[in-house]
Structures are given as C-alpha cells and as structure tokens.
N, C-alpha and C positions, 0 to 999 in steps of 0.2 A: 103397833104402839112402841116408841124407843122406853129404851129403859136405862134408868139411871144407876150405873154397879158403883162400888166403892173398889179403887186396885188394890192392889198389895201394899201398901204403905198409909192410906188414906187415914184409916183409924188412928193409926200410932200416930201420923200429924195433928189430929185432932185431938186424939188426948195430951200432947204436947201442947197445945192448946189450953187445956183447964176441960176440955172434955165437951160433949156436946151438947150438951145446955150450957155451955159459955160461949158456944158461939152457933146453936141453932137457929136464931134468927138471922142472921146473917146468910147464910147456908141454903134456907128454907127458900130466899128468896132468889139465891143463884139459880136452885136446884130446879126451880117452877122454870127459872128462863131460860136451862138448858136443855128442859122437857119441849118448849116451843120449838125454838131456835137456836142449837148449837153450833151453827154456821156462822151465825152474828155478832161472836168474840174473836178477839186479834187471837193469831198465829203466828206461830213463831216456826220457822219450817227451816232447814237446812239437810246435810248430807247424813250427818247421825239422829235426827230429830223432828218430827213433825207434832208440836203442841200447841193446845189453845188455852188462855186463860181467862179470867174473869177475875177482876179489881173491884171491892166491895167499899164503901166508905164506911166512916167511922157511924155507930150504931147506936142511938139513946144514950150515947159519954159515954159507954163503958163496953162496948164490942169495939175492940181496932178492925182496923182499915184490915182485909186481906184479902190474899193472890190465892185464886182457886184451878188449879191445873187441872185440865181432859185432855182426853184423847177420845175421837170419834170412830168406831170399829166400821168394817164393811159392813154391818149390820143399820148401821146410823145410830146403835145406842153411845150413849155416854161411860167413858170410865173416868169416875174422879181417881187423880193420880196423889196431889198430895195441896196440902193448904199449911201455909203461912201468913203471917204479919207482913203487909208492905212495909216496904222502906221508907222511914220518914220522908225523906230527901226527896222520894219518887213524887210522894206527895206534893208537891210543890209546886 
C-alpha cells in the first residue's frame, strides 16, 4: 500500500495557508488521487530536480486554486513537499 507522508516544510506551507481546514477539501481530493495514481501528474524533471505537481481549482468561492508538490520515493509512496496559491496569470 503507498503512503502518503507530509515532508519537512509541508505543514509550515499549510499553515501559511490559514491551516488545514482552509484548505482540507481541497487537499483531501489531491491526496485520494495521489493514493491511485501518482504517475498521472506533470513533472517537472531536470539536473538538480525531479518533481510532480498537482493544480487544484478554485473551491466553493473560497478555497483558491493551488500547486501541491511530491516527490515519489523508490518505495512508490508519496512525499508532499510544499503547497501554494497558483498564480493568477497561470490561471488563464
């Protein structure tokens, strides 16, 4: 069974956030589709870096849109690394 960890920064991005009931639903639903399928998010891979994210949209008006970062161990679990607000712009 993979497992979902939280990294070293994840919480502190979250509570930068308003905490996690301001953005558990949000969260809840990445988390279920990184449990399936953590292969099925863009990558972003180069010489110092190989990460995947996950782009949530905006939530009931009042969860924003955000960029949830992993990393996939040899083990196949998931590590959330850190979660932010998309960029407006990105949006677009």
């Amino acid at each position: 069974m993979r497992l979902i960890i939280e990294g070293e920064y994840f919480a502190e991005c979250v509570r930068a956030l308003g905490g996690y009931r301001a953005v558990d639903l949000a969260l809840e639903t990445v988390i279920e589709a990184l449990a399936q399928n953590p292969y099925g998010f863009h990558l972003i891979e180069n010489d110092w870096c190989k990460i995947r994210y996950a782009r949530t949209n905006m939530i009931e008006g009042y969860i924003p849109p955000l960029i949830v970062a992993f990393t996939i161990t040899d083990d196949n679990d998931v590590v959330l690394q850190w979660v932010e607000v998309a960029d407006e712009a990105e949006a677009r």
